[in-house]
C-alpha positions as CSV (number, residue, x, y, z in Angstrom):
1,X,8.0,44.9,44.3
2,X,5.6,42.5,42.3
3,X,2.4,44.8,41.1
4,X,-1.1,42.3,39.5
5,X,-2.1,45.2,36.4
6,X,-5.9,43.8,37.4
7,X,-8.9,44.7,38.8
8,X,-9.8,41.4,39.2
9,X,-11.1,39.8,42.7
10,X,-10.4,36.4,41.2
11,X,-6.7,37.1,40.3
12,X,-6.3,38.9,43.6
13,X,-7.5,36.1,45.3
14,X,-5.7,33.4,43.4
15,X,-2.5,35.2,44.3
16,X,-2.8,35.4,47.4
17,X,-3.8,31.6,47.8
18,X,-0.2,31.1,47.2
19,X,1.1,33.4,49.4
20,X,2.3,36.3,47.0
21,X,3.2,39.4,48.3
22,X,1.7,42.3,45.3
23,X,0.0,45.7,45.2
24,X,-2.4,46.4,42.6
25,X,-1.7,48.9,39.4
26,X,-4.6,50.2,38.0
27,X,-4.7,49.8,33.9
28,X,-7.0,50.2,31.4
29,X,-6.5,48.5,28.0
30,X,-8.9,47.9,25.5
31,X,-9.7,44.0,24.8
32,X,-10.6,44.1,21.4
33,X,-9.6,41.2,18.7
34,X,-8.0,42.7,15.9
35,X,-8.5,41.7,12.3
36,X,-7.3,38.1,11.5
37,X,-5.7,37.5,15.3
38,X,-6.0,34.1,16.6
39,X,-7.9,33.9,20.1
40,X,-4.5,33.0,21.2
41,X,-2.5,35.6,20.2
42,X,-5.4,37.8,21.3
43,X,-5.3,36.7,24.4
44,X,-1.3,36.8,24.7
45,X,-1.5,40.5,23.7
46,X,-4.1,41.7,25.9
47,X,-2.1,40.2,28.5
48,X,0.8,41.6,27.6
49,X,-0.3,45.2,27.0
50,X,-1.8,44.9,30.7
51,X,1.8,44.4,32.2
52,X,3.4,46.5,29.9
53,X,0.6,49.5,30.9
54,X,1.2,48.6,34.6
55,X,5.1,48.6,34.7
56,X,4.7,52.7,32.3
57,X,2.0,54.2,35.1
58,X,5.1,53.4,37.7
59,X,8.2,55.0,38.6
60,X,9.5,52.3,40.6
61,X,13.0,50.7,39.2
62,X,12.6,47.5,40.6
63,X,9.1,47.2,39.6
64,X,8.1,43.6,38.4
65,X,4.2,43.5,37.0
66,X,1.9,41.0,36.1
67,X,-0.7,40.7,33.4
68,X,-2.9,38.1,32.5
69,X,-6.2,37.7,30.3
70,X,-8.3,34.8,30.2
71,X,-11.4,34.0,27.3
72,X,-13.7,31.5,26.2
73,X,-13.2,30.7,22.8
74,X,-15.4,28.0,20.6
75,X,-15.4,27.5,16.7
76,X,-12.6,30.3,16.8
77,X,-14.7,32.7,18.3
78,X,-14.0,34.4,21.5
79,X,-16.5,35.0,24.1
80,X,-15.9,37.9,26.0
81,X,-18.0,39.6,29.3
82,X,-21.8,39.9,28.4
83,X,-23.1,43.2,27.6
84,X,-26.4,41.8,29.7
85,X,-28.7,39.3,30.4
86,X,-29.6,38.7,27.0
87,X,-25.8,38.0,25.6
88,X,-25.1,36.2,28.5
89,X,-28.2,33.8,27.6
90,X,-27.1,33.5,24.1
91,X,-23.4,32.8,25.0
92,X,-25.0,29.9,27.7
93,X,-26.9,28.5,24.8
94,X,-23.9,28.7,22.6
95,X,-21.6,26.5,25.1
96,X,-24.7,24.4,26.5
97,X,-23.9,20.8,25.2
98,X,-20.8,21.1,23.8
99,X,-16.4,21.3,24.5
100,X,-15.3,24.6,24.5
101,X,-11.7,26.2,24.9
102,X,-10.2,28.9,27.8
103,X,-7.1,30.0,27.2
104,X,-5.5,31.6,29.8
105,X,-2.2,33.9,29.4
106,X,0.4,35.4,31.7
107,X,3.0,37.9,31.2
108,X,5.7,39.2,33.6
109,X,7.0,42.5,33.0
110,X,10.2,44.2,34.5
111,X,12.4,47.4,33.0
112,X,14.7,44.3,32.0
113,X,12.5,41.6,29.8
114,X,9.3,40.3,29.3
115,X,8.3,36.6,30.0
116,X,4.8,34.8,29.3
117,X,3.0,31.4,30.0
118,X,-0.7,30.3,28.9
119,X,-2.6,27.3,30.2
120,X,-4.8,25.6,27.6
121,X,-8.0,24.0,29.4
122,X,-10.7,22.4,27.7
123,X,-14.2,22.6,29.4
124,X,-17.9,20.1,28.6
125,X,-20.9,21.5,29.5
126,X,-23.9,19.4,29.4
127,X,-26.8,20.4,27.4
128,X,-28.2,23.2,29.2
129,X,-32.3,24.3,29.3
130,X,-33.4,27.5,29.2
131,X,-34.7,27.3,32.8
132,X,-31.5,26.2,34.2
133,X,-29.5,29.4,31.9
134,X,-32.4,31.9,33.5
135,X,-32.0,30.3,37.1
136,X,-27.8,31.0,36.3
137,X,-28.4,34.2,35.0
138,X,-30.6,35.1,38.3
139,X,-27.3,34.6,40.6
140,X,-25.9,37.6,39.0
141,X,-22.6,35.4,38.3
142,X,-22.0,35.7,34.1
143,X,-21.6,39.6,34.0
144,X,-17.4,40.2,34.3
145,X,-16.7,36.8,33.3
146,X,-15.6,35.5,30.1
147,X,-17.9,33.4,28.3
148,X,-21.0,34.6,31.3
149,X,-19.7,31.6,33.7
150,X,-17.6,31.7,36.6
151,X,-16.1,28.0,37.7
152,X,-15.9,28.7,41.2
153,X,-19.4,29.6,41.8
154,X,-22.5,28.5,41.3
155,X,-20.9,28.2,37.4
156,X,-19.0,24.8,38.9
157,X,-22.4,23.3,38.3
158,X,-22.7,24.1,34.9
159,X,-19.2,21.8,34.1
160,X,-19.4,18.7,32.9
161,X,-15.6,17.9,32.6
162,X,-12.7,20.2,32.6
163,X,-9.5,18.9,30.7
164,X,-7.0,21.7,32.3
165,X,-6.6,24.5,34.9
166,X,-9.2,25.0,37.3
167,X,-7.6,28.4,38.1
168,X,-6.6,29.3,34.3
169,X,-10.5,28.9,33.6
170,X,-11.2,31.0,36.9
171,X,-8.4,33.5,35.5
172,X,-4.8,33.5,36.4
173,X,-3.1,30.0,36.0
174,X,-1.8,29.8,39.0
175,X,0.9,27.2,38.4
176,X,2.3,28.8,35.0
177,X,2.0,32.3,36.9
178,X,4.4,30.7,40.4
179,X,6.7,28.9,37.2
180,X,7.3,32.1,36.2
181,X,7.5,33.7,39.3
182,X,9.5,31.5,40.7
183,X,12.3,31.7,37.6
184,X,12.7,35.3,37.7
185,X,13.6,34.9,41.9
186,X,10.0,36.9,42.9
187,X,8.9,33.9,45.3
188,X,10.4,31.5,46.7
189,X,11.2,28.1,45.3
């Protein structure tokens, strides 16, 4: 059985766009950078450590569990979730006018191996005005999203360009996470 270690609507609903059968396992790992870690090996370990806590909290021998993570990073510095209104105001200011990075990281799990992918997307905004960032802000969307945007909200209007995933910068990339799937016999070719 194929278990998502999230709490994530997105992921859940990414998922099941492509037609995956999966229960949720409920994890909770800390996402904090550690000292010197590169936003992508940050990301690649959250990620991991997700799956890996998944696959411990069950007894099932079959058990196969996903993790994935997903950040905002620009000038080597990862965005997380806002704490509130006021970091997600300063995060929109930070990103408004400029090319910033989401890495997005996968890891499959099983009592047998570990396997990962990431998808690399590179996302514009345009310059953004402080009336525009309280009118975001307002929707409720940036708070539980990396970097305080979502893309497939009222966020999608906030994108200049995307170079990339569309569902990597949601959360899950959806074609690395089926590649994977797909090698270790979990779906269907």
């Amino acid at each position: 059985m194929l278990y998502l270690a999230s709490q994530s609507p997105r992921r859940r609903q990414l998922l099941e766009q492509i037609g995956v059968n999966f229960r949720i396992v409920d994890v909770d790992v800390p996402e904090q950078r550690l000292l010197g870690e590169t936003p992508r090996d940050y990301v690649s370990r959250v990620a991991r450590e997700k799956a890996r806590a998944g696959l411990a909290a069950l007894e099932e021998v079959g058990a196969a569990v996903l993790g994935a993570d997903t950040e905002v990073v620009l000038d080597d510095e990862v965005f997380g979730k806002p704490d509130d209104a006021e970091d997600a105001a300063s995060m929109l200011r930070r990103l408004s006018g400029r090319v910033h990075e989401v890495i997005s990281t996968v890891w499959l799990v099983t009592r047998s191996g570990e396997w990962s992918d990431t998808s690399l997307s590179r996302v514009s905004m345009p310059p953004l005005d402080n009336a525009t960032i309280a009118a975001y802000i307002a929707t409720g969307e940036p708070f539980g999203k990396a970097g305080a945007y979502g893309i497939q909200g009222h966020g999608a209007k906030l994108i200049e360009h995307l170079d990339g995933s569309h569902s990597g910068v949601m959360g899950m990339p959806i074609y690395e996470t089926a590649r994977l799937l797909r090698t270790h016999s979990l779906i269907a070719a």
